[in-house]
Every structure is written in structure tokens, then in C-alpha cells.
N, C-alpha and C positions, 0 to 999 in steps of 0.2 A: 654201394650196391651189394645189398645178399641176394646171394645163387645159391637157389637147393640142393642138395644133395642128389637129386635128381639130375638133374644136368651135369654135375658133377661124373656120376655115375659114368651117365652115357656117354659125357665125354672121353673118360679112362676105359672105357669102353670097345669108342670107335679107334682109340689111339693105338689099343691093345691088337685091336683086329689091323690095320694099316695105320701104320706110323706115317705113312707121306701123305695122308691128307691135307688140304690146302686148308686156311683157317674158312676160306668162303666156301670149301666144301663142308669143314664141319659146324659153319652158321648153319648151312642150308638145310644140311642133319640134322640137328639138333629144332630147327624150327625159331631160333633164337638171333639178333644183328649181329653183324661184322665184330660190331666195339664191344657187345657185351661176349662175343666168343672171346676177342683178344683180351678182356678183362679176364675171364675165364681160364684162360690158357695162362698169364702174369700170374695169376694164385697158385694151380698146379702146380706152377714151377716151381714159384717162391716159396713151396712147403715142401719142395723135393721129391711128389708124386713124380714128375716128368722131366725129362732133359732135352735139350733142343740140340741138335747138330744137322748143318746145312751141309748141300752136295759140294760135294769139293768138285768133281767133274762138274756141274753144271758151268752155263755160260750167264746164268740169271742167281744173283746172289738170293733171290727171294724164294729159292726155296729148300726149303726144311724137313727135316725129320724129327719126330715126336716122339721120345724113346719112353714109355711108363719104368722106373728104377723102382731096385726093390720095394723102397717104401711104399710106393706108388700102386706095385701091384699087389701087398698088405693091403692098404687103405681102401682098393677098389675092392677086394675080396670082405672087408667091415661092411661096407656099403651095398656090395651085392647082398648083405645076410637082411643090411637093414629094412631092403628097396623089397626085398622078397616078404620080409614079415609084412611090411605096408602093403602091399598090393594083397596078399593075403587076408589077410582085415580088411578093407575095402569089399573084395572077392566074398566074403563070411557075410559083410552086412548087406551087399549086394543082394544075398541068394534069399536072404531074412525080408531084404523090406520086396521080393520078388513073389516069394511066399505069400507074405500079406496080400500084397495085390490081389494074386491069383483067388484069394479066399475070399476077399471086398468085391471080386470082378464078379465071383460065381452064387455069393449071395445076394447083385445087383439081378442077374440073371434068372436067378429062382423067382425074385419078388416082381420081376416084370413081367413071368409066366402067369401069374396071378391076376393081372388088372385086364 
């Protein structure tokens, strides 16, 4: 399974913002299943983005804390630059093919003033 760098993001994201997110909170976040957030969350770890440490007080072993480590908060900071330049571009050709329009819409306009 590839996960974009998108979800990626978002997820070092949400984790950054509250680390005790539940993973069914942050499926629900993200828009994304249960399995593919917990597939999600296995990767972060396993590349040392993220550390998991569970409530010692709690009385339910199931739940956890999401800690982003250094590397982690590097890598989201790569990712913020890169998720910024893509929406960017998107944003650039968005206002281009909006332009168009607006020119196609008002020469449709003119020529119907006509008949």
C-alpha cells in the first residue's frame, strides 16, 4: 500500500497538534480506514518520525500517545515546504484555467448579444 505524502503530512500534523488522538479519531480526520491509518501510523514509526508511549495511569491499556521525535518534526517541516509548493501550483493553474473561462464565458456572451 503507497500513502501520499499528503496523509503523511496531515497525519504529522494532527499528531503535532494532540498527540492522544485515538487512531479511529485520526481515520476519521484524515477521511481515510481504521487499517490504512494503523498501516500509516506502523510506517511513521518504523522510520522514527513518531514514538508511541501508552498512559501508565490509565486503567485501558489501549491507549496511547503519539509523540512526533526530532526526526519526525524535520520530515514534517520537508513536507510542509513540499505540500505548500503543490497546492501552489495547483492554486497558479487554477487562477489560469479560471481566467480562460472567464474570457470563453464573455466571448459566448458577446456572440449571443448578436443573434
Amino acid at each position: 500500500m503507497i500513502l501520499s505524502d499528503e496523509i503523511h503530512y496531515q497525519l504529522l500534523k494532527m499528531l503535532k497538534q494532540n498527540p492522544n488522538l485515538t487512531q479511529r479519531e485520526l481515520a476519521h480526520e484524515l477521511g481515510i480506514s481504521l487499517g490504512k491509518t494503523n498501516y500509516c501510523l506502523k510506517a511513521v514509526i518504523e522510520r522514527g518520525w513518531v514514538k508511541v508511549g501508552n498512559f501508565k495511569r490509565s486503567t485501558s491499556k489501549m491507549n496511547y500517545a503519539y509523540f512526533l521525535t526530532p526526526k519526525g518534526i524535520e520530515e514534517k517541516a520537508r513536507m510542509t515546504v513540499r505540500f505548500l509548493k503543490r497546492k501552489q501550483l495547483e492554486y497558479d493553474q487554477l487562477v489560469k484555467e479560471l481566467e480562460e473561462l472567464r474570457k470563453e464565458a464573455a466571448k459566448l456572451d458577446a456572440a449571443s448579444q448578436y443573434e
